[in-house]
N, C-alpha and C positions, 0 to 999 in steps of 0.2 A: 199403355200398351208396350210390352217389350218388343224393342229393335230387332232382336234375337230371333224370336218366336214370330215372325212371320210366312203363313204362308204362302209356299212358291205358286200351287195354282187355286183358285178359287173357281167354282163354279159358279153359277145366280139362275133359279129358276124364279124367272119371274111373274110371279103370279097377280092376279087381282086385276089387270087392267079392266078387263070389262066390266067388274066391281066397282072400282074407282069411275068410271063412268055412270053409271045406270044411278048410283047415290048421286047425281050430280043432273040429271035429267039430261045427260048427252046420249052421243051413239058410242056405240061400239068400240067404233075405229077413232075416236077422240080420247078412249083409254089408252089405246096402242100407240097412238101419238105424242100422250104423254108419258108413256113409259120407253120411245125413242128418244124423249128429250131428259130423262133421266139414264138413261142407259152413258149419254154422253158424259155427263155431270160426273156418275159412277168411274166410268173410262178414265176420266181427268184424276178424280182424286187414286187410283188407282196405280197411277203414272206418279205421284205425289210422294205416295205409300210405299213407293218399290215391291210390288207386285208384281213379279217377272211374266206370271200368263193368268189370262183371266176369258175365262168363257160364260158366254150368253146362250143360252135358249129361247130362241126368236120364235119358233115355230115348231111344232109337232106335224109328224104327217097326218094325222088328223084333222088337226088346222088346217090344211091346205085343201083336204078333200070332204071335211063336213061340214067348215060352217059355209053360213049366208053368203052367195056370190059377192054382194056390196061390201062384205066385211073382208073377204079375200082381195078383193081389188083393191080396196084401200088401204091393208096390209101390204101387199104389192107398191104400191106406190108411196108409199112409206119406208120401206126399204131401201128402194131407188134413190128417193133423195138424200138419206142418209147414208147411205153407202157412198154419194158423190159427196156429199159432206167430209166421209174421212180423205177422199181422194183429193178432194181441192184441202184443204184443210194443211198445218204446219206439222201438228202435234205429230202425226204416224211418223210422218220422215225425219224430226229433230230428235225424236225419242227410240228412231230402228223399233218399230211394232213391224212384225211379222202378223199380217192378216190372212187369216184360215178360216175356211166356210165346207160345215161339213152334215153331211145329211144328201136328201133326194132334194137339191133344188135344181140341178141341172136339167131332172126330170117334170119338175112341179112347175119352175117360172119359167115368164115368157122370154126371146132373144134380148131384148132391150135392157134387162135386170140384169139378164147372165151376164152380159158383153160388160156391165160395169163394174158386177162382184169380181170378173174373170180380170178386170183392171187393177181390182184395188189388189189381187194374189199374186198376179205379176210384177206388179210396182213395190211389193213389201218382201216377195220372196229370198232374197237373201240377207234379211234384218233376223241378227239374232238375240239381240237386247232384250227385246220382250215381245210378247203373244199376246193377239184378241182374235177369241175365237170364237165364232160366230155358228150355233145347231140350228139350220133352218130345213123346213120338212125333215126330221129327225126324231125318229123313236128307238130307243135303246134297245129293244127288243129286236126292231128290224135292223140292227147292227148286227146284232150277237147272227142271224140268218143268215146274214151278208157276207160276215166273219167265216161262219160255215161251209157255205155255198163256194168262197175262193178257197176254201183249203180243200176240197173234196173235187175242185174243178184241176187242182195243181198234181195233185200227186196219187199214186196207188192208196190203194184201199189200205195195205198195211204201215202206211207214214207214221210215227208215231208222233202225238200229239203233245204241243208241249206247250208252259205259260208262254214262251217266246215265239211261238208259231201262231198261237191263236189274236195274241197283240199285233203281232205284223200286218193279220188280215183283217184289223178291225176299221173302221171309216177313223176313228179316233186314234191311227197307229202312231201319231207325231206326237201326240201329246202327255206330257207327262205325267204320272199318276194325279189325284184330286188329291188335296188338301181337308179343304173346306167346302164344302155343299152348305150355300144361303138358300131359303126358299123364304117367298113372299108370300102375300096373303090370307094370312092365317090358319094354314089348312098343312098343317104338320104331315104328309106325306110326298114319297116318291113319287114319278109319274110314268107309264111307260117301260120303263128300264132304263130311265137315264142315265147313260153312261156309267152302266152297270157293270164295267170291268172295272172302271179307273174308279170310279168309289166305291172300291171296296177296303180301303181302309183311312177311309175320309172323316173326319167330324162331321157332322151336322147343324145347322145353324136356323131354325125358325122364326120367320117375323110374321107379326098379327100385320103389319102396312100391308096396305096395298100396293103395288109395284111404284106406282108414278108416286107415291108419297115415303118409299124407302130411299130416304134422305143420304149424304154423304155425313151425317151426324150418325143414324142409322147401320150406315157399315163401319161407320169407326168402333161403334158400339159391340158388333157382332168378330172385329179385329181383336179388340181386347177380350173377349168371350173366347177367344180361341187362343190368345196367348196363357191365357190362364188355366189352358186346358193341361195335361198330363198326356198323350198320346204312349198308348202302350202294343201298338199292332199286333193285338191278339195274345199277348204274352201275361 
């Protein structure tokens, strides 16, 4: 892997948990569990790697309003602990992570989750080192409306519209373009509009794993995939 060619943000949609479970005769929420405790593993080597921001996709709003009550609540409480996990934990504060959580979750969980994600943003907010950024209840699509909706709420009808106007008012306005989009699970497609402004001139990166089995070998794998890459931004 060149030193050189790495990139600044990485995405990871992570797929397959429920996969990874159901081959294994468990529930649901023991996929999600194991792809909390890979999420961490990933996070660490990531910090390893000089990775400066690295975003997760925890949840779709989808997620939060179709599946099974049992599989939301233990989602939910999955979150919770691992969110106090980065807050008790060394690594955030030795290494200045800037923790960002962005999507409807203010809207979707309950007070007890918020008041601890609302800790972990306080306590990281002026770390500029590096990002982990956290898409919970979040769909790409319900950005780009959201996007809309503030710039039509701010100014006359004849504003004119520009890439720097429409960036400002996205949920994603902090973060810097994508790099690299990983997707797990073996199901080589987009989902939603993920973060469908900021990769738009991202690589792409497919893995047949299933989430909780896309190893820190795994993303080493997919680092050198992208250093070898030629990025030509549409030229």
């Amino acid at each position: 892997m060149q030193k050189d060619n790495i990139p600044n943000h990485i995405a990871i949609i992570p797929d397959g948990n429920r996969r990874w479970a159901k081959k294994r005769g468990l529930k649901a929420w023991d996929g999600h569990e194991a792809g909390a405790k890979n999420i961490e593993k990933l996070f660490r080597f990531a910090l390893k790697n000089g990775i400066k921001c690295l975003s997760f996709w925890g949840s779709s709003l989808d997620n939060m309003t179709r599946r099974p009550l049992l599989e939301r609540k233990a989602l939910l409480d999955i979150y919770k602990r691992y969110f106090q996990n980065l807050i008790d934990g060394k690594e955030i504060y030795d290494e200045e992570v800037r923790i960002n959580v962005i999507g409807r979750w203010e809207e979707q969980f309950p007070e007890s989750l918020k008041k601890i994600i609302r800790e972990a943003i306080q306590r990281t907010k002026k770390y500029k080192k590096r990002v982990l950024n956290f898409l919970l209840a979040y769909n790409g699509t319900d950005e780009m409306v959201y996007a809309v909706q503030n710039i039509l709420s701010q100014a006359p009808a004849r504003k004119k519209i520009t890439l720097e106007l429409i960036k400002e008012n996205l949920m994603t306005r902090d973060c810097p373009p994508v790099d690299l989009v990983i997707r797990t699970g073996g199901d080589p497609h987009l989902s939603a509009g993920f973060m469908m402004w900021d990769i738009a001139d991202a690589q792409l990166y497919f893995s047949d794993e299933n989430f909780p089995d896309f190893s820190e070998k795994k993303f080493e794998e997919a680092l050198k995939d992208f250093s070898n890459r030629k990025r030509r931004f549409g030229k």
